[in-house]
C-alpha positions as CSV (number, residue, x, y, z in Angstrom):
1,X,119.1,113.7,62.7
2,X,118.2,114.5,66.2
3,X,117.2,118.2,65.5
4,X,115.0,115.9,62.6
5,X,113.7,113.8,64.7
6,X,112.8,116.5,67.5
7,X,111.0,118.4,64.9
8,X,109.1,115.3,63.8
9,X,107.7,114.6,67.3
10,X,106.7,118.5,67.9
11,X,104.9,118.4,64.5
12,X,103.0,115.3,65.7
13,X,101.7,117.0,69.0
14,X,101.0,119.9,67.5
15,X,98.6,118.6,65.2
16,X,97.5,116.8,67.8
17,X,96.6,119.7,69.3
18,X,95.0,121.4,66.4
19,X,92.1,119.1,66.2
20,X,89.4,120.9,68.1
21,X,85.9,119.0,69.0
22,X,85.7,115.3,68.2
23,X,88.4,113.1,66.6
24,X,86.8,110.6,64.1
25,X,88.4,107.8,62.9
26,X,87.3,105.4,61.2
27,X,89.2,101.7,62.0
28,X,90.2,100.1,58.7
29,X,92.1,97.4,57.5
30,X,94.7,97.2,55.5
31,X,95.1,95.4,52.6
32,X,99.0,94.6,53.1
33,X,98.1,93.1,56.6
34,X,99.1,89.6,56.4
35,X,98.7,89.0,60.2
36,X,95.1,89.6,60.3
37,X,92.7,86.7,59.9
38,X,88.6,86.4,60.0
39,X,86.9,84.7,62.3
40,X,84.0,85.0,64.8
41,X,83.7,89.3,65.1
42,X,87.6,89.2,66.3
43,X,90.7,89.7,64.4
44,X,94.5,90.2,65.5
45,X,96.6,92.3,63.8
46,X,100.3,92.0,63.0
47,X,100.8,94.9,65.5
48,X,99.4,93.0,68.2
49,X,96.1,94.4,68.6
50,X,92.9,92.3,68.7
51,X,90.2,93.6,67.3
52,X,86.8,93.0,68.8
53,X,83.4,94.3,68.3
54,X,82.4,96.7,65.7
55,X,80.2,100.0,65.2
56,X,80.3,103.4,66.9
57,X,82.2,104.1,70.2
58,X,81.7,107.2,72.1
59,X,83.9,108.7,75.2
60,X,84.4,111.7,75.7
61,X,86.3,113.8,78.9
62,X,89.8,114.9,79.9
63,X,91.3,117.0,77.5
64,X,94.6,116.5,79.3
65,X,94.5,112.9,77.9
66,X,93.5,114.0,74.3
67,X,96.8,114.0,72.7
68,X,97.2,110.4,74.7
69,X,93.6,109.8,73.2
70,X,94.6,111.1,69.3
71,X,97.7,108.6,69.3
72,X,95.7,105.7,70.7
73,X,92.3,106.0,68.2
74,X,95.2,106.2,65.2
75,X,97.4,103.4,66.4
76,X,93.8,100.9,67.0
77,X,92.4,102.4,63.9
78,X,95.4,101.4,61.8
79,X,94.6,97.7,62.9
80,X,90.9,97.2,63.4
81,X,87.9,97.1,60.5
82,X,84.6,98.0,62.0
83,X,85.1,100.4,64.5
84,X,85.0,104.0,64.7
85,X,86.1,105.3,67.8
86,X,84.6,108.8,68.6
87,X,86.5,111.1,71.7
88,X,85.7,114.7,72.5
89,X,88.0,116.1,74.6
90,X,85.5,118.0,76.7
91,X,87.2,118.2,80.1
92,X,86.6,115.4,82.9
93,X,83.5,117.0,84.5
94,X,81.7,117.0,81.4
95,X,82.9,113.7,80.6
96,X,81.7,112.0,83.7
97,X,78.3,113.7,83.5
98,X,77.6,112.4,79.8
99,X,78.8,108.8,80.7
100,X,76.0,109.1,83.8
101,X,73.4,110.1,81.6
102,X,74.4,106.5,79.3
103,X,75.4,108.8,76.1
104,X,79.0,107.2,75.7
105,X,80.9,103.8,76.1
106,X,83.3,105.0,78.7
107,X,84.4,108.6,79.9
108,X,88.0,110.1,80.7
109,X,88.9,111.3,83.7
110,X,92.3,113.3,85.7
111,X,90.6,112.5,89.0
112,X,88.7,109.4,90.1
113,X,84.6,109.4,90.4
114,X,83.4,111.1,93.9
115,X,81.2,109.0,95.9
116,X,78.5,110.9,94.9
117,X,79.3,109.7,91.2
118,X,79.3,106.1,91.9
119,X,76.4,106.0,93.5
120,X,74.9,107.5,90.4
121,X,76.4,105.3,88.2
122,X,74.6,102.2,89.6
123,X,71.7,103.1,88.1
124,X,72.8,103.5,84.8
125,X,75.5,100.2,85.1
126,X,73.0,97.1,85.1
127,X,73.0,94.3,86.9
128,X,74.0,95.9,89.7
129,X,76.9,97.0,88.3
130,X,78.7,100.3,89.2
131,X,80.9,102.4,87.9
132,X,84.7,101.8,88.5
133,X,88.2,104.0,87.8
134,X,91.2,102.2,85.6
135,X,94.4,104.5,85.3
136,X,95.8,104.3,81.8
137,X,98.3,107.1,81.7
138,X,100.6,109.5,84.0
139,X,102.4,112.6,83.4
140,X,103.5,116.1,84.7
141,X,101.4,119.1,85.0
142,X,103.6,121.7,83.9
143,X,103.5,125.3,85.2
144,X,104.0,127.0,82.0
145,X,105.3,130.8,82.3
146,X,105.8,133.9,79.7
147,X,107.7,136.5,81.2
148,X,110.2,138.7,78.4
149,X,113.7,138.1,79.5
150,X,113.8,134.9,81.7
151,X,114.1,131.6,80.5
152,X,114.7,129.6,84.1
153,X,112.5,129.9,87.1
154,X,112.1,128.2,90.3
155,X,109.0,128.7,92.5
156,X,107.5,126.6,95.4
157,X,104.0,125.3,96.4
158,X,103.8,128.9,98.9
159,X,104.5,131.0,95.9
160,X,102.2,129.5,93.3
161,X,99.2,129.1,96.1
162,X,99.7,133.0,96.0
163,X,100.3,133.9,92.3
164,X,96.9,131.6,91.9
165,X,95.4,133.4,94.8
166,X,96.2,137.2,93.8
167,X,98.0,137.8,96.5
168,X,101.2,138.0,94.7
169,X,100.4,140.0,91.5
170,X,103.9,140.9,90.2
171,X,106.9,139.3,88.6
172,X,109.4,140.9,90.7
173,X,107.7,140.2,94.0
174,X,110.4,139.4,96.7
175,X,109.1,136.0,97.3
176,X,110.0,135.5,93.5
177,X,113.3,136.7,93.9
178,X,114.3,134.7,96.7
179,X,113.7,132.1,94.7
180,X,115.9,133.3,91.8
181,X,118.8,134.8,92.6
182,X,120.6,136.4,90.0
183,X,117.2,136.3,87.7
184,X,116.3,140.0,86.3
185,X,112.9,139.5,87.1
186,X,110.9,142.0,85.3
187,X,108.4,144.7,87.1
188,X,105.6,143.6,85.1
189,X,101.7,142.3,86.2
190,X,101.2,138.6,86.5
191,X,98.4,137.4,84.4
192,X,97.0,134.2,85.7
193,X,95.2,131.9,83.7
194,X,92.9,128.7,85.3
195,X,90.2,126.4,83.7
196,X,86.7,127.6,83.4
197,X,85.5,124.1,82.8
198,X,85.1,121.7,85.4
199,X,88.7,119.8,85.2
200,X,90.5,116.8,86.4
201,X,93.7,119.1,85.7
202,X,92.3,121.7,88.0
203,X,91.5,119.1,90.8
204,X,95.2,117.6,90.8
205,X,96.6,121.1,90.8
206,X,94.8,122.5,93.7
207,X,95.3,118.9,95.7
208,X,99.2,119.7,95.1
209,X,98.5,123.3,96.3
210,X,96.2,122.1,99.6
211,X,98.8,119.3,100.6
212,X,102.0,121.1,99.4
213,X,101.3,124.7,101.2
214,X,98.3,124.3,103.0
215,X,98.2,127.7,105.0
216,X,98.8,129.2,101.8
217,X,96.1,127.6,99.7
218,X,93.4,128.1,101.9
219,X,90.4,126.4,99.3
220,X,89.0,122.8,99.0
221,X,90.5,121.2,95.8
222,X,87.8,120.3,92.9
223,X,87.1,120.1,89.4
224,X,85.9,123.6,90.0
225,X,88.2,126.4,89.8
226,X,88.0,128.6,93.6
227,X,90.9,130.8,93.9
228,X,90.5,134.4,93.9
229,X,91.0,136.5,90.6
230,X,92.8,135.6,87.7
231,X,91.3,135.0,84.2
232,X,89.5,131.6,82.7
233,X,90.2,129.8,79.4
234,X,88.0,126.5,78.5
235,X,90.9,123.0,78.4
236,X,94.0,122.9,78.5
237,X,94.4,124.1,74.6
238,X,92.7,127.2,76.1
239,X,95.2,128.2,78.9
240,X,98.5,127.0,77.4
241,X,97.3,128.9,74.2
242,X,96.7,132.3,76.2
243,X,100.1,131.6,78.1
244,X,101.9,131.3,74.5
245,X,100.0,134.4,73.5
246,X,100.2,137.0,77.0
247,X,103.0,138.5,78.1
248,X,103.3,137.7,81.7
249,X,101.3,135.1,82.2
250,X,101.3,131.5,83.8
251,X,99.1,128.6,84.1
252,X,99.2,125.0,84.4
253,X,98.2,122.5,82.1
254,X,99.7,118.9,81.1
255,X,103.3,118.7,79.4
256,X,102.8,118.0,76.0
257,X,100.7,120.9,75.6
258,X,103.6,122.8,76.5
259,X,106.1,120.9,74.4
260,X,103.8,121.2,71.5
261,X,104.0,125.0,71.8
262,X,107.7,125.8,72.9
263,X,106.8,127.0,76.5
264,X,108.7,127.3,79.2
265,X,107.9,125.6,82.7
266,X,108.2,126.3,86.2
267,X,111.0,124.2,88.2
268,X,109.6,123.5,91.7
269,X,111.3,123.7,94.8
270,X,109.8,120.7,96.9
271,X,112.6,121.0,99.4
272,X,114.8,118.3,97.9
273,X,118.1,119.3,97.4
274,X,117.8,120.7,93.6
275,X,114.8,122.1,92.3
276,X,113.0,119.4,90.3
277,X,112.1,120.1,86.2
278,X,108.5,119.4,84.5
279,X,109.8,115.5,83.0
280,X,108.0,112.4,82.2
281,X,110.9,110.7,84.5
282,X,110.6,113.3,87.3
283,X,106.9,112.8,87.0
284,X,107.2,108.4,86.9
285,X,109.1,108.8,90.1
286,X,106.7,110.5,92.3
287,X,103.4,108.5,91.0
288,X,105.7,105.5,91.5
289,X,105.0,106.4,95.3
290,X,101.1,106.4,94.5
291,X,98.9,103.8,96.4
292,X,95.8,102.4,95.5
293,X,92.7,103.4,97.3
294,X,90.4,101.7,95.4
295,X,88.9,98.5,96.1
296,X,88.1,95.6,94.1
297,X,88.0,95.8,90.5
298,X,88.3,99.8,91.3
299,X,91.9,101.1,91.1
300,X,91.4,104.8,92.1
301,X,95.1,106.0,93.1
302,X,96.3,108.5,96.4
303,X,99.0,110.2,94.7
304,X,102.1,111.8,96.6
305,X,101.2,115.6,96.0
306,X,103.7,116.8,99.1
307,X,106.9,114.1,98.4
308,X,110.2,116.0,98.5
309,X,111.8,113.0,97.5
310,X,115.2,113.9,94.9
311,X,114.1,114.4,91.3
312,X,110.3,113.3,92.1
313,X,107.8,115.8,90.4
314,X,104.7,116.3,92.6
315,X,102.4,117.8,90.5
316,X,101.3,114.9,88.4
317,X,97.7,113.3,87.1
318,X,96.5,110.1,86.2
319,X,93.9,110.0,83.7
320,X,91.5,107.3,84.5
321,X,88.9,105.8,82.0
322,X,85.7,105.3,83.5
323,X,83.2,102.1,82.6
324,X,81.2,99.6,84.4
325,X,82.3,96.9,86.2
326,X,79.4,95.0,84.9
327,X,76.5,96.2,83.4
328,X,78.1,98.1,80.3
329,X,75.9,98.3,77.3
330,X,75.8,95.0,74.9
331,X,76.6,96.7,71.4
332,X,79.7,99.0,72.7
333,X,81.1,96.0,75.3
334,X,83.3,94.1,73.1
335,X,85.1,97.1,71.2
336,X,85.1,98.7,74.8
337,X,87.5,95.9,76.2
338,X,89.4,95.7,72.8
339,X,90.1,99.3,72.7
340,X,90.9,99.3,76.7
341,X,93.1,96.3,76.7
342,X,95.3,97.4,73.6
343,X,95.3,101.2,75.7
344,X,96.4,98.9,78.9
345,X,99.0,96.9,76.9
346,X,102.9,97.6,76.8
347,X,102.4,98.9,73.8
348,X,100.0,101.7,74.1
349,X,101.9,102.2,77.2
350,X,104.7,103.3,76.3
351,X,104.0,104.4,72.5
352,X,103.3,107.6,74.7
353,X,106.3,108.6,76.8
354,X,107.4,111.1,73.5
355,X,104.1,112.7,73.8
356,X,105.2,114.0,77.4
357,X,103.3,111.1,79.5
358,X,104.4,108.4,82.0
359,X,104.1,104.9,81.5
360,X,102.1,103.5,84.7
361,X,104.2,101.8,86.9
362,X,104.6,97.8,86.0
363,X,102.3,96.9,89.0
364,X,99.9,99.1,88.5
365,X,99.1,98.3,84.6
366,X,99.4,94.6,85.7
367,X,96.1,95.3,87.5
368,X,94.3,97.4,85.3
369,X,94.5,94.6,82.7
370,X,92.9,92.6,84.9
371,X,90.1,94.8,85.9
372,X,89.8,95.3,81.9
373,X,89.6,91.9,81.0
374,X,86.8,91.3,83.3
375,X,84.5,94.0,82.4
376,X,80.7,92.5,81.8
């Protein structure tokens, strides 16, 4: 039953990860739903879901959050009529850029507007509105590695800054092999792989890299990819795909794209006393130690990239969604909220935690159901 059941759930992301461009899906009731009842635009479903507004809604953004995004759109769609819910997954910086310009409801994000950006957005929010950052999901970015003949490696912020820099360019460097002792670590090129679209993924990474081993990393973080060499792939599909494919390679990109595909991931040494595994767990404990930065309505987190706390994963993300406080359009606002507030809820919360994402700390999604339920 277990292998079953652990089959079933690769299966699911998988598919999930098939889907390329835009997933459609149309909300429709069902027939055998005896909880539902008319009324006033609004219905609520046995599952707990109410269903508001109808129409079209568009967001697009972080493909790290797609699988999130492809369970979410299913789980609403099973329990609401008139909406169709329309995500592309085309990486945060894109994302942001297309909610700006007023083309979708709400965008997705793995790092939280610049300054720059919500200035920007007060001209498209009315009312003088602005834009405004609500986490909705956690998890690991994993470090995912093909190298023939090991199955268990262990590097450190140092190490990867200089994989990811070209300044270590092969498996059996002796920086590697201090690391893993009694590892036959093969003489063979490293082939490393980053984002060549603007990504939330990419901007968490590098922010690990600049606070974790900061003489070693010696770039800014950003969306924008600036180490030196290495070879570009477009989302996260992209780079865990050419890992799964390239013999010697490595890149980083969120867990369940590397559960999905069978591939192995780095343990990090943070200088706790063991090295710490790629986990949803591992990964709750260290954005447990996140504060917010934000103010107001605004719940933009400061994540502990450097904690060497025991069994805390650094490398994480927090996929924000991105809306007005108050000025969001009239025709999208109501199936906004509704689809916000059920992706906010218990529920959607931890519906996810198979997929290979964290559940936002209790506090936290105490306050970004506030900040949803007051959206204008």
């Amino acid at each position: 039953m277990k292998l079953q059941r652990n089959n079933r759930l690769r299966a699911i992301a998988a598919g999930a990860l098939a889907v390329s461009g835009a997933l459609v899906l149309t909300a429709c009731g069902s027939d055998n739903n005896s909880g539902s009842s008319g009324g006033d635009g609004g219905t609520k479903a046995a599952s707990n879901i109410k269903c508001d507004g109808k129409g079209q809604l568009l967001a697009s953004g972080s493909s790290a959050q797609k699988n999130a995004m492809d369970l979410w759109v299913k789980n609403f769609g099973a329990a609401c009529k008139d909406v169709k819910i329309n995500y592309k997954a085309t990486g945060s910086g894109a994302g942001i850029q297309e909610w700006l310009q007023g083309k979708t409801a709400f965008a997705g994000s793995d790092s939280a507007l610049k300054p720059e950006e919500v200035a920007s957005s007060k001209k498209m929010c009315t009312g003088g509105g602005q834009g405004i950052n609500l986490p909705m999901v956690g998890g690991p970015i994993a470090v995912g590695f093909n190298v023939p003949g090991v199955d268990k490696l262990t590097l450190d912020a140092k190490t990867l800054a200089e994989i990811f820099d070209s300044k270590i360019t092969n498996w059996n460097d002796d920086a590697i092999k201090k690391l893993n002792k009694g590892v036959n670590l093969p003489n063979l090129k490293i082939q490393a792989f980053h984002r060549s679209d603007d990504s939330g993924t990419t901007d968490n990474f590098t922010k690990y890299l600049k606070a974790a081993a900061p003489s070693a990393w010696p770039h800014e973080p950003g969306k924008a990819w600036e180490g030196k060499g290495g070879q570009a792939a477009d989302g996260s599909a992209g780079v865990s795909s050419q890992v799964k494919q390239v013999s010697g390679s490595i890149s980083y990109f969120e867990l369940s794209y590397a559960t999905a595909s069978s591939i192995k991931t780095v343990d990090l040494n943070t200088g706790a006393a063991a090295p710490v595994q790629a986990t949803v767990d591992n990964a709750s404990k260290a954005i447990s130690e996140a504060k917010v930065k934000g103010t107001g309505k605004d719940l933009a987190l400061d994540l502990a990239y450097d904690t060497k706390a025991e069994g805390a994963y650094p490398i994480t993300l927090v996929t924000y969604e991105i809306a007005c406080d108050k000025g969001n359009k009239s025709d999208t606002l109501a199936a906004t909220k509704s689809f916000l507030t059920y992706v906010s809820s218990e529920d959607g919360q931890t519906s996810l935690k198979e997929l290979g994402y964290a559940p936002l700390p209790a506090e936290i999604a105490t306050k970004v159901r506030e900040s949803v339920s007051s959206l204008s």
